[in-house]
N, C-alpha and C positions, 0 to 999 in steps of 0.2 A: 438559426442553425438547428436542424431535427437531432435528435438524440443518435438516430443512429450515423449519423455524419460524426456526431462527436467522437462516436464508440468506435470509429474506419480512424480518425487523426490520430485519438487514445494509440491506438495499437499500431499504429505507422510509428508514430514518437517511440512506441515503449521499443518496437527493434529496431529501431536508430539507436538507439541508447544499450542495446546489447550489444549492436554488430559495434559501436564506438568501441565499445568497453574492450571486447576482440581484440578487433585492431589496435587499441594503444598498450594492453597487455601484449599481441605480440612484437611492439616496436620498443618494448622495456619498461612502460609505465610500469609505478608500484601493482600487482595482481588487487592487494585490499582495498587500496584507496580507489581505483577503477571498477571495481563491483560494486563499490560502498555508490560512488557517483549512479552507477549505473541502477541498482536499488531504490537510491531517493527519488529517480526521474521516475521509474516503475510503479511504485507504490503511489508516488505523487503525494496530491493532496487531499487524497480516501482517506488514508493513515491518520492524517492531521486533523480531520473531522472528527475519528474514530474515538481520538485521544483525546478533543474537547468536548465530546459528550460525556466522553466516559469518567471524563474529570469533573463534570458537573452532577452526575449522578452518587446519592450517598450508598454508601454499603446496605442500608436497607430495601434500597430501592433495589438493587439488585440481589438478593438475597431474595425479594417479595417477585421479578421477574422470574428467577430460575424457580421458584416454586409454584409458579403460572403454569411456564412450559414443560417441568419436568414435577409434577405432583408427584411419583410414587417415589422420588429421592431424596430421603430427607434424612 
């Protein structure tokens, strides 16, 4: 499968997942718990990647990034 086929299903899924959300908010679902669903599908599994990077990196290491990219803020 090419990338961009992936990034055409990505974004088919992600408005299935809003127009869902729509529709069972206007049939009465809870509005929170239906966005909340509609979110996790959204975000996916980016989020979840972002988190166990970001969870294996120490505070220095990002401290020594942001002073890579942003030298004159310190």
């Amino acid at each position: 499968m090419s990338f961009r086929l992936y990034k055409i299903i990505k974004a088919m899924a992600d408005l299935v997942a809003v127009l869902a959300c729509v529709y069972a908010i206007g049939e009465g679902a809870d509005p929170t718990l239906s966005a909340g669903f509609a979110a996790v599908i959204v975000v996916g599994w980016e989020a979840v990647e972002v988190v166990a990077v970001l969870s294996d990196l120490q505070r220095e290491d990002i401290e020594a990034l942001r002073d890579e990219t942003h030298p004159d803020e310190k």
